[in-house]
C-alpha positions in Angstrom: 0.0 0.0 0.0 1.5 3.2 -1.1 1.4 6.9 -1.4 -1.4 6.5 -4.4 -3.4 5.0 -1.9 -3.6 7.7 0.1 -3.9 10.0 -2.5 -6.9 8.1 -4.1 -8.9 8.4 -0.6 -8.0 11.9 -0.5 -9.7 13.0 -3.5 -12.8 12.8 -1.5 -14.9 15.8 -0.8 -13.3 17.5 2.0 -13.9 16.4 5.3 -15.2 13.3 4.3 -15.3 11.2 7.8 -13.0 7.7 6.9 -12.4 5.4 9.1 -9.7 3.6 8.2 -8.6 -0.3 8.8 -5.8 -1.5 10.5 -4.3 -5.1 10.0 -4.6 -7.4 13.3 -4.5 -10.4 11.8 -0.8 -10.2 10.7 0.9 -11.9 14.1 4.7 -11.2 12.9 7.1 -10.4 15.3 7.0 -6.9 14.1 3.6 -6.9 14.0 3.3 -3.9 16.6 6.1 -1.8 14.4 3.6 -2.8 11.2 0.7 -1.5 12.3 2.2 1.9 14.0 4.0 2.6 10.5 0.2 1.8 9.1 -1.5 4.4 11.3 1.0 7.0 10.8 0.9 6.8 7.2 -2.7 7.8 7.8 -2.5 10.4 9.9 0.3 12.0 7.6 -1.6 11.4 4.4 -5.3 11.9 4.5 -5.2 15.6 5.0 -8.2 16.8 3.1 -10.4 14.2 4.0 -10.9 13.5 8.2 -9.9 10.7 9.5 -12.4 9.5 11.9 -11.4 6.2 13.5 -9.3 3.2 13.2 -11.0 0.1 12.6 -8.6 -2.9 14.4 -9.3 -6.2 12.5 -11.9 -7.1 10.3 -14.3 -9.6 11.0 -12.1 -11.7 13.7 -14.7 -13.8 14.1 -14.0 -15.9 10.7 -10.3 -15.9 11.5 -10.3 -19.6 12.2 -12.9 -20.5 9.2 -10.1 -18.5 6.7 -6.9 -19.3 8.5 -6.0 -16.4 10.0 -5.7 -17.7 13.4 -5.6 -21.4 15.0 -6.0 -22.9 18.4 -7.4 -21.0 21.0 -9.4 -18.0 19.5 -12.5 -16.2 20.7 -13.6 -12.9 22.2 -11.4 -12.7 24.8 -8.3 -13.8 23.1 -9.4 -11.1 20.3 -9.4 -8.3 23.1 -6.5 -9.1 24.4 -5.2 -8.6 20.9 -7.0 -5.7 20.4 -6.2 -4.0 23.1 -2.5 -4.2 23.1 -2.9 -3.0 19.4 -5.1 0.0 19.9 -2.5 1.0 22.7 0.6 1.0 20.6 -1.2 2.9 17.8 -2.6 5.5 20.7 0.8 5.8 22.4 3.3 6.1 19.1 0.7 7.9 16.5 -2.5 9.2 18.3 -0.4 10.9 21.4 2.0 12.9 20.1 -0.3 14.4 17.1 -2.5 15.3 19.7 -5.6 13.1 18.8 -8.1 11.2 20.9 -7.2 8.2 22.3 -11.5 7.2 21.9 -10.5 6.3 18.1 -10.9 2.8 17.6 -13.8 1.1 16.6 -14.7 -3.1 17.4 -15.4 -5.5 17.0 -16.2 -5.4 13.4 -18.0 -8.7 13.0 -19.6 -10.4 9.9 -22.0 -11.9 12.9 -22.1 -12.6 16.4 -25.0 -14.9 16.7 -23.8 -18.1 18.0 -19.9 -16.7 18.6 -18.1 -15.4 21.5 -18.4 -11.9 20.0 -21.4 -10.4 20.8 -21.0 -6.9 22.7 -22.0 -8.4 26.3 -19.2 -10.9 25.9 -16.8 -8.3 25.3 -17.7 -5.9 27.7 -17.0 -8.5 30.2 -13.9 -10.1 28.6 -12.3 -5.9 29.3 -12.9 -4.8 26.2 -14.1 -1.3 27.1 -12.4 -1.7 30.7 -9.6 1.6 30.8 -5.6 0.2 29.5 -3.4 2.4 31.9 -6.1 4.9 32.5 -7.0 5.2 28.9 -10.3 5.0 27.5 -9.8 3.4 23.5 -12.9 2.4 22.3 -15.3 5.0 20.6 -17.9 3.1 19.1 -19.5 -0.5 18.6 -18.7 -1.6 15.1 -20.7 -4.9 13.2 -21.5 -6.0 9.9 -24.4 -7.7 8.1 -25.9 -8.1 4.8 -29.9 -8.5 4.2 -28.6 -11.8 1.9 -25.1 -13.1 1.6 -24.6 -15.1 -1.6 -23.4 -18.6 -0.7 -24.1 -18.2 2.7 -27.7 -17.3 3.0 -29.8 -20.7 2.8 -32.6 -19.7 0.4 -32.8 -17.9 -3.2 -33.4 -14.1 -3.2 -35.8 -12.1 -5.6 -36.7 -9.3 -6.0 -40.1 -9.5 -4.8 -38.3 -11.0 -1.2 -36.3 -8.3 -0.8 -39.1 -5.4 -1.3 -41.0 -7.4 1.8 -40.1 -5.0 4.3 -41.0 -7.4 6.9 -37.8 -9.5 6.1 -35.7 -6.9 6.5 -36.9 -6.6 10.2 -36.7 -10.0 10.4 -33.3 -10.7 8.8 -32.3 -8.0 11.0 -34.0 -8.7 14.9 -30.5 -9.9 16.4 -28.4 -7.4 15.6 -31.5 -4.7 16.7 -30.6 -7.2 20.0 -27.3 -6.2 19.7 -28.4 -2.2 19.3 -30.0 -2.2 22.5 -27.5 -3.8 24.5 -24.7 -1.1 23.1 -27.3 1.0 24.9 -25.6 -0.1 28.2 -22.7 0.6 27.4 -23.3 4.4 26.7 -21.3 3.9 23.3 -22.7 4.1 19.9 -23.4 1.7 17.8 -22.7 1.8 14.0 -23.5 -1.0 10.8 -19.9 -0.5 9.2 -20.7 -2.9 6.3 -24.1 -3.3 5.1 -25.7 -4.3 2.0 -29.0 -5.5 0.2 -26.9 -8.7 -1.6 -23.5 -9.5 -0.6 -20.9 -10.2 -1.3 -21.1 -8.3 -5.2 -25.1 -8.2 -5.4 -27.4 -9.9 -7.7 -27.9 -8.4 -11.3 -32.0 -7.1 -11.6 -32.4 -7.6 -8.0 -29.8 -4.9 -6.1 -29.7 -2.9 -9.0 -33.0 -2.0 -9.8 -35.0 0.6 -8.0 -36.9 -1.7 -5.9 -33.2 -2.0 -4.0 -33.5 1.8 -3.8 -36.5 1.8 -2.1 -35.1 -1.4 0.4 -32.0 1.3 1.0 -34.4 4.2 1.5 -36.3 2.3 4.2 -33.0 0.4 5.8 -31.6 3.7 6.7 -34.7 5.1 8.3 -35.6 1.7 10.2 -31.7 2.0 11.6 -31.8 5.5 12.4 -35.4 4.6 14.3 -33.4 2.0 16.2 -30.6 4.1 17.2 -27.5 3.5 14.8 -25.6 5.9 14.3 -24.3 5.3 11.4 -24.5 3.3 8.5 -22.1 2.3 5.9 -23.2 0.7 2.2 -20.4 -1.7 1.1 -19.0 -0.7 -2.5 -16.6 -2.4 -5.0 -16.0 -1.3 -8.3 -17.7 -5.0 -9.3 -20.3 -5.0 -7.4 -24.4 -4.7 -8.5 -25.1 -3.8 -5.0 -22.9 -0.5 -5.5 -24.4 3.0 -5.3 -22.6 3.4 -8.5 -20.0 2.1 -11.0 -17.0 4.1 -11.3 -15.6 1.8 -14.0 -16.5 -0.4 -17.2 -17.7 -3.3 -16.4 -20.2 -5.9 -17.5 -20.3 -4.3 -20.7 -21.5 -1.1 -18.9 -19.9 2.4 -19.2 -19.5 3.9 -15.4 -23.1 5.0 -14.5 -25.3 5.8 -11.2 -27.7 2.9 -10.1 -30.9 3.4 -8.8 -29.7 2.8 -4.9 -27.8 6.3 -5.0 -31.1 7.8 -5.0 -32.1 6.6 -1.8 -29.0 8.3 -0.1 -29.6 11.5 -1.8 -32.9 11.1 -0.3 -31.2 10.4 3.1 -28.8 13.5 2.8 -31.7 15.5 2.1 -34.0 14.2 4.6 -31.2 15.1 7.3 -30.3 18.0 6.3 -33.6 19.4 6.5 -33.2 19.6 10.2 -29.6 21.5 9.9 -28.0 18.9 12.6 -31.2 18.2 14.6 -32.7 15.5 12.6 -34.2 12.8 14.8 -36.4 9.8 13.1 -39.5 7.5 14.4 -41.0 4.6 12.9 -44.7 4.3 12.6 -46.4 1.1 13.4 -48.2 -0.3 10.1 -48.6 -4.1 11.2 -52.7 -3.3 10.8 -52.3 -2.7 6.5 -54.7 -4.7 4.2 -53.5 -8.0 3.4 -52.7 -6.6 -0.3 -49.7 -4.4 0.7 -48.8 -6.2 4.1 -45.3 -6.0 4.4 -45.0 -3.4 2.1 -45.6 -0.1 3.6 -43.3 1.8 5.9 -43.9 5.2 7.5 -41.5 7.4 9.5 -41.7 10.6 11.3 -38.7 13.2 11.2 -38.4 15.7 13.7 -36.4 18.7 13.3 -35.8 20.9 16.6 -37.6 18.8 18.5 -40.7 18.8 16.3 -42.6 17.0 13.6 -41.1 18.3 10.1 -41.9 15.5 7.8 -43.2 11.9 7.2 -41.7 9.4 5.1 -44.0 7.0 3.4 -42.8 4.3 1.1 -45.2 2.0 -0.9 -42.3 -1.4 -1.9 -44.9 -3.3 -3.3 -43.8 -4.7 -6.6 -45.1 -3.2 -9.6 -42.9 -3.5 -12.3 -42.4 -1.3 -15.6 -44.2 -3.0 -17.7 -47.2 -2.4 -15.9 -49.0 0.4 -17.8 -51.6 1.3 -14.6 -50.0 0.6 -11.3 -52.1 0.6 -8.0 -51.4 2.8 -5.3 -51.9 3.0 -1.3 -53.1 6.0 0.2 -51.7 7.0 3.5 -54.0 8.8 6.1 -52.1 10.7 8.1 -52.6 13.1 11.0 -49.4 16.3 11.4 -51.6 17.1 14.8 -53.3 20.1 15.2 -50.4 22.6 15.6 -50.1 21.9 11.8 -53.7 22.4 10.4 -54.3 24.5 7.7 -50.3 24.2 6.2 -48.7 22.9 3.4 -47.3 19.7 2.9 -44.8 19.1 0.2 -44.5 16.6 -1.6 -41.1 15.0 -2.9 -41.4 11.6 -4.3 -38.4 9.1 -4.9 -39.7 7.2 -8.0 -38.4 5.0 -11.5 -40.9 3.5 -14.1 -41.1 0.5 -11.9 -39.5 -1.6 -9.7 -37.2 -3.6 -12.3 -36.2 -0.2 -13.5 -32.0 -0.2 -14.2 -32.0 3.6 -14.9 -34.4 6.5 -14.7 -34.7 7.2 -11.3 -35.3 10.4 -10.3 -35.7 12.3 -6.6 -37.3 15.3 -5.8 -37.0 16.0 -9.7 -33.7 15.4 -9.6 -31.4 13.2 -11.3 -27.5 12.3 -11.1 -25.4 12.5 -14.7 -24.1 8.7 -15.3 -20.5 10.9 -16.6 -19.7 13.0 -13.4 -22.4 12.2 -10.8 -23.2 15.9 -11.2 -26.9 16.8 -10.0 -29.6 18.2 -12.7 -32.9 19.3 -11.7 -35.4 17.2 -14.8 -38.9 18.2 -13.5 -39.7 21.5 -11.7 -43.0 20.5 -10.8 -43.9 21.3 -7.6 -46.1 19.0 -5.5 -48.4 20.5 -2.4 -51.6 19.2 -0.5 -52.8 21.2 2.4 -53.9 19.9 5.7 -57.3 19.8 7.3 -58.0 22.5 10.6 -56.7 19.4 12.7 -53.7 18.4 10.4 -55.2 15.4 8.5 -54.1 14.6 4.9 -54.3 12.1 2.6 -51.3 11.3 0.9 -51.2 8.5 -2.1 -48.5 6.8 -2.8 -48.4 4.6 -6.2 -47.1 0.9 -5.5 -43.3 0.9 -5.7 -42.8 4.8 -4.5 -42.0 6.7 -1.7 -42.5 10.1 -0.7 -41.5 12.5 1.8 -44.6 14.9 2.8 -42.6 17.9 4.1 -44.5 21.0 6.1 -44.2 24.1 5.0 -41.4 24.3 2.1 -40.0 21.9 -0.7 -37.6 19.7 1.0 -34.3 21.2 -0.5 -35.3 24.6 -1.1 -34.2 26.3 2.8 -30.7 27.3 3.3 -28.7 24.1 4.8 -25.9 24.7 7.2 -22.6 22.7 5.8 -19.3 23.6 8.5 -21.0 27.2 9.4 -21.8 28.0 5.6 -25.6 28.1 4.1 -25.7 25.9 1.2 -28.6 27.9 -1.0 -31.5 26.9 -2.2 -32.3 24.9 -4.9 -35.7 25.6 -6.2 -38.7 27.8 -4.9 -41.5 26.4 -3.2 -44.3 27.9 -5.6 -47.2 26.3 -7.8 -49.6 23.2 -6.7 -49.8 19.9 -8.3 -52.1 17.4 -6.3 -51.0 14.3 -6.3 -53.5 11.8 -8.4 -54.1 7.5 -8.3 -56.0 5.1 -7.5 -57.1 4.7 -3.7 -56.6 0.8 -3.2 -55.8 1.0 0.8 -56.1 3.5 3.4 -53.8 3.5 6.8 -54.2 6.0 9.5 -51.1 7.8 11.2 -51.6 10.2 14.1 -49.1 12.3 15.8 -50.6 13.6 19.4 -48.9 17.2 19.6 -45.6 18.8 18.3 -43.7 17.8 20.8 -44.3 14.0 20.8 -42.2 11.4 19.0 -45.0 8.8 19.4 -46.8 7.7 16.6 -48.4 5.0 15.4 -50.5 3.9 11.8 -53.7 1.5 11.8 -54.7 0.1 8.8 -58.4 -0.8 7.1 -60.2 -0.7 3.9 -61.6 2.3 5.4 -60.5 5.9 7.1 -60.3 5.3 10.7 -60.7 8.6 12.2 -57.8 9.6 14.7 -57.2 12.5 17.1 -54.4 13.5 19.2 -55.8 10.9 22.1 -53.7 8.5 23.7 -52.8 5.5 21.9 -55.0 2.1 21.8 -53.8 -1.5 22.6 -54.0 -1.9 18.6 -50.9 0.8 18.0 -47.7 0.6 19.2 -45.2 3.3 21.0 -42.4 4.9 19.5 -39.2 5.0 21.7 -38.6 8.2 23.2 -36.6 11.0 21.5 -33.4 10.2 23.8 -33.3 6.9 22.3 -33.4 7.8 18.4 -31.0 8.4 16.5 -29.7 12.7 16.0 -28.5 12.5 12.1 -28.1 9.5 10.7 -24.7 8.9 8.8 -25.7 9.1 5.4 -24.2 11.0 2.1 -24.2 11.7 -1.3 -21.3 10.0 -1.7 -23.0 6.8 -0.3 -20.3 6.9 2.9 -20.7 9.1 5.0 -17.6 7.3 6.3 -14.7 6.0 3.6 -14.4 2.8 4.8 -11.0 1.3 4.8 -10.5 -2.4 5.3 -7.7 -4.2 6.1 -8.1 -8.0 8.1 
């Protein structure tokens, strides 16, 4: 690994957060020397990027399935290891450049279920105990994919992977992991994450049903409390937010899943740093679109901005007239009367390759530059109690937005307003068919509770207390404040070395 290396990370936008990978599986006799000389070269080199973190090993706990280790290894032998590592890189390179010594990141597992690994374990096997009165670790670090090919035990379609269900499913131990990082009173981020792994799945992760999956996956994190999520990439991969080279017969070009993090970047930077998000219960939908529909709230200074409501049920672009799901939802009364605005994420269908759009935007496939391809501007306005109905064509999302276009307010980026990108005049209301009806309510400003009941019809909801039928958001101290999400699909470069 040399200078180019570094210089290739560098040429990120500046300040790009990377957390960067240091080699603990090597077990030479200079394996201390090694990895100081690593981190240095770090430290000295990525200057207009930020370096974030170190990441210590990666994914220790296949070590003795690939050969890296043999005999005796588990948790504790790996934070024994760890430790001792994270010490020498904090006492010869962290120290004297006057850094944190809170930089390094474990355990950085491809899955603890069944291992020695999981964050309890560690805790009590020292890993977060002080070495010499120093504090190292910042963060708790795993990995997962929704489907690993080769390892997952059943086929993947499309279809599957639009059943939003699964994902909560696929994903309920490491949410058991997320609340036990609670404990600990460190974060917990998803360093390696992806629809299909290892190199995704040609017309499955790279269609715009995948966008939609990657829309929703980085709400339902941030709703859990992860700080910060990370999107594998490689230059071969169909899972990849784009390709940066030829390949597959394929000039380089943006895939459908980069939409759903310019969503993301947008949807946070609507709240200029105070962005918090809920998920709202929608186990009661219609048997047509169960597992389909997602809703969140997003709160921005401590009260309800927006709502995001994605539709993932299949409807491919073939499909000349598509169904659609309208969401009843309820901003509470300290937002009757207003403006909602409406910015969908959409494609010709859910097989789409190409075409997607967001908030009229789109991304050129030769420099990733953003264009602004339909200036229409989409409003509804909300009854005297906040109530609006908001339909969503199957395979879509929208975010309903009060008062202004998302995009179009000044955005704080290090101390400097980013301007606006288009004004928030005209009216379009939304039109399609009304195939399903849900019911959201939010109580009062102020309250991160909320819930959605489904029905064939409108159920009427107030601000009144919830029912045994809907379920309770956690409280705003347990969601997540900006989740860690870019337009450059990493919100942290992520550097990987075993």
């Amino acid at each position: 690994m040399g200078s180019g290396y570094f210089k290739a990370l560098d040429r990120f936008p500046k300040d790009t957060p990377i957390t960067f990978g240091l080699n603990l599986a090597y077990e030479g006799s200079d394996s201390n020397d090694t990895i100081t000389r690593m981190a240095q070269a770090a430290v000295d080199n990525l200057q207009n990027v930020k370096l974030y973190s170190f990441e210590v090993g990666n994914e220790p706990d296949l070590w003795l399935e690939n050969g890296f280790r043999s005999g005796a290894w588990d948790g504790q032998t790996y934070t024994q290891q760890f430790l001792e590592r994270a010490e020498t890189v904090y006492d010869n390179v962290l120290k004297p450049a006057g850094m944190a010594s809170m930089f390094f990141e474990p355990p950085a597992t491809a899955s603890t279920i069944g291992t020695t690994f999981e964050i309890a374990m560690l805790v009590k096997d020292g890993l977060t105990t002080a070495v010499n009165g120093i504090n190292l670790v910042s963060c708790w670090n795993q990995h997962d994919y929704f489907y690993y090919i080769g390892v997952s035990t059943y086929g993947i379609t499309l279809d599957q992977l639009m059943n939003l269900d699964k994902t909560n499913e696929q994903f309920a131990y490491w949410e058991e992991q997320v609340n036990i990082s609670r404990s600990t009173k460190l974060p917990y981020v998803l360093r390696e994450m992806a629809s299909v792994g290892p190199i995704g799945m040609h017309e499955v992760s790279d269609t715009f049903g995948a966008a939609l999956w990657t829309l929703n996956f980085f709400l339902y994190t941030a709703s859990i409390g992860i700080s910060s999520v990370q999107m594998h990439m490689t230059q071969n991969s169909n899972a990849s937010a784009w390709q940066p080279i030829e390949q597959y017969g394929n000039d380089p070009f943006v895939r459908p899943q980069y939409y759903a993090h310019a969503a993301m970047a947008q949807i946070i930077g609507n709240g200029n740093g105070t962005t918090q998000v809920a998920s709202m219960n929608t186990d009661n939908v219609a048997a047509d679109h169960k597992g389909y529909i997602r809703a969140y709230n997003v709160y921005a200074n401590g009260a309800l901005q927006s709502m995001v409501l994605i539709n993932s049920k299949q409807a491919n672009s073939s499909e000349s007239n598509k169904a659609s799901f309208t969401f009843e939802v309820n901003f509470g009364s300290s937002n009757g009367n207003k403006d909602i605005y409406l910015s969908y994420l959409t494609a010709d269908g859910a097989d789409s390759l190409s075409g997607t759009t967001f908030n009229g935007m789109t991304f050129s496939d030769s420099d990733g530059k953003a264009s602004q391809v339909d200036n229409t501007v989409n409003k509804l306005t909300t009854s005297s109690s906040g109530k609006v109905s908001i339909p969503v064509r199957d395979t879509q999302a929208v975010v309903a937005n009060v008062g202004w276009l998302l995009g179009s307010n000044a955005v704080l980026n290090n101390g400097t307003a980013t301007s606006s990108r288009k004004s928030s005049d005209g009216q379009s209301r939304t039109s399609g068919a009304n195939t399903a009806t849900i019911t959201g309510a939010v109580t009062t400003a102020l309250s991160v509770a909320a819930s959605l009941t489904g029905g064939s019809g409108n159920a009427d909801e107030t601000g009144t207390p919830r029912t045994s039928g809907e379920a309770e958001v956690p409280g705003r101290s347990k969601i997540l404040w900006a989740l860690g999400v870019s337009l450059i699909a990493v919100t942290i470069g992520f550097v990987i070395l075993a």
